[in-house]
C-alpha positions in Angstrom: 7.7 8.1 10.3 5.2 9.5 7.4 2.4 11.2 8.5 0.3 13.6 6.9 0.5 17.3 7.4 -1.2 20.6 6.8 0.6 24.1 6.1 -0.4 27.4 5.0 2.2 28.0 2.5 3.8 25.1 -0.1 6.7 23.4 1.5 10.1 22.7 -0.7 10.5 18.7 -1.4 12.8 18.6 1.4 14.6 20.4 4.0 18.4 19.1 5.4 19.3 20.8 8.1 22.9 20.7 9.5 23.4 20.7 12.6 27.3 21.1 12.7 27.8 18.0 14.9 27.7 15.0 12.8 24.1 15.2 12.5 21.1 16.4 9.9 17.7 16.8 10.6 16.0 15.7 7.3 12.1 17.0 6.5 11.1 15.3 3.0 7.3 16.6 2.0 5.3 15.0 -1.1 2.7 17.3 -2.3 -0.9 15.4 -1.9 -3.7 18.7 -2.5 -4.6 22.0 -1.7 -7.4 22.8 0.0 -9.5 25.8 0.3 -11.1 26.5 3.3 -15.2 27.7 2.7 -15.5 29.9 6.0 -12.8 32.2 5.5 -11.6 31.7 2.2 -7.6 30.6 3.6 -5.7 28.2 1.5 -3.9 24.7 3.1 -1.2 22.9 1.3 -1.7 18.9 2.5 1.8 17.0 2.8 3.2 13.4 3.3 5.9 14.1 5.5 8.9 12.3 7.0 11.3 14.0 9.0 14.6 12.3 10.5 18.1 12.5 11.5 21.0 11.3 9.8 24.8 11.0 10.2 26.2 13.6 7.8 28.8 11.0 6.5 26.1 8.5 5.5 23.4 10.5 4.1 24.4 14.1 2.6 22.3 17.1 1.5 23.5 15.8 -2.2 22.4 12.6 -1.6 18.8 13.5 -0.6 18.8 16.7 -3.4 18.6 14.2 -6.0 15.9 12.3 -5.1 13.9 13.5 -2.6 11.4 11.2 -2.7 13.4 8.1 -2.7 13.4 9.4 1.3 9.9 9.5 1.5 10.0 5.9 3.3 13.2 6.6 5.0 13.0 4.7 8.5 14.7 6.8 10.6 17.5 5.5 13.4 17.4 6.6 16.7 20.7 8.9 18.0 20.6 10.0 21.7 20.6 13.7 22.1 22.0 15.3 25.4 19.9 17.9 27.0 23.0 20.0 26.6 22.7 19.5 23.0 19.0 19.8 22.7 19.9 23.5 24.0 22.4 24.3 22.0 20.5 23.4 19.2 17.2 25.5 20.0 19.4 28.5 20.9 20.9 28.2 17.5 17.3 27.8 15.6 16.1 31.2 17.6 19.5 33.1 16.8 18.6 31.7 13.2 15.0 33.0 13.2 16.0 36.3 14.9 18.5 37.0 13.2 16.3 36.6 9.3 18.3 33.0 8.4 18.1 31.7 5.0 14.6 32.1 3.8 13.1 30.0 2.0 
């Protein structure tokens, strides 16, 4: 689902995130305007976003690298997630994140 969303730092064009068990989490973001906040002086980076999951034999990283914004619309599908593999997958985000990941 698009929806429009605010960061403090530009975004890439998309994000596709493996998860190593068939899956992708997918994060597309179209650059709308930057804004600059008057109080404090902080800048904000305003995004149409859509963020899914695909099967990683339907849809690859390759596929969405060379066009990201033919994703923009992308309806995503719904795919039951265990608990179990909910998890799995936040413990492997925080190892990620505490352990420096790929930055970006």
């Amino acid at each position: 689902m698009k929806v429009l969303t605010e960061y403090n730092e530009r975004q890439p064009e998309f994000k596709y995130m493996d998860k190593h068990d068939g899956t992708a989490d997918v994060f597309i973001n179209k650059f709308i305007e930057e804004k600059t906040n008057e109080e404090d002086g902080s800048t904000s980076f305003i995004y149409e976003k859509n963020e899914f999951t695909v099967n990683t034999n339907e849809i690859t990283e390759e596929m969405i690298s060379e066009n990201p914004m033919n994703y923009l619309d992308y309806p995503p599908k719904k795919i039951e997630i265990t608990l179990e593999q909910r998890v799995s997958d936040l413990e492997a985000m925080w190892l990620e994140e505490l352990l420096g990941g790929d930055e970006e």
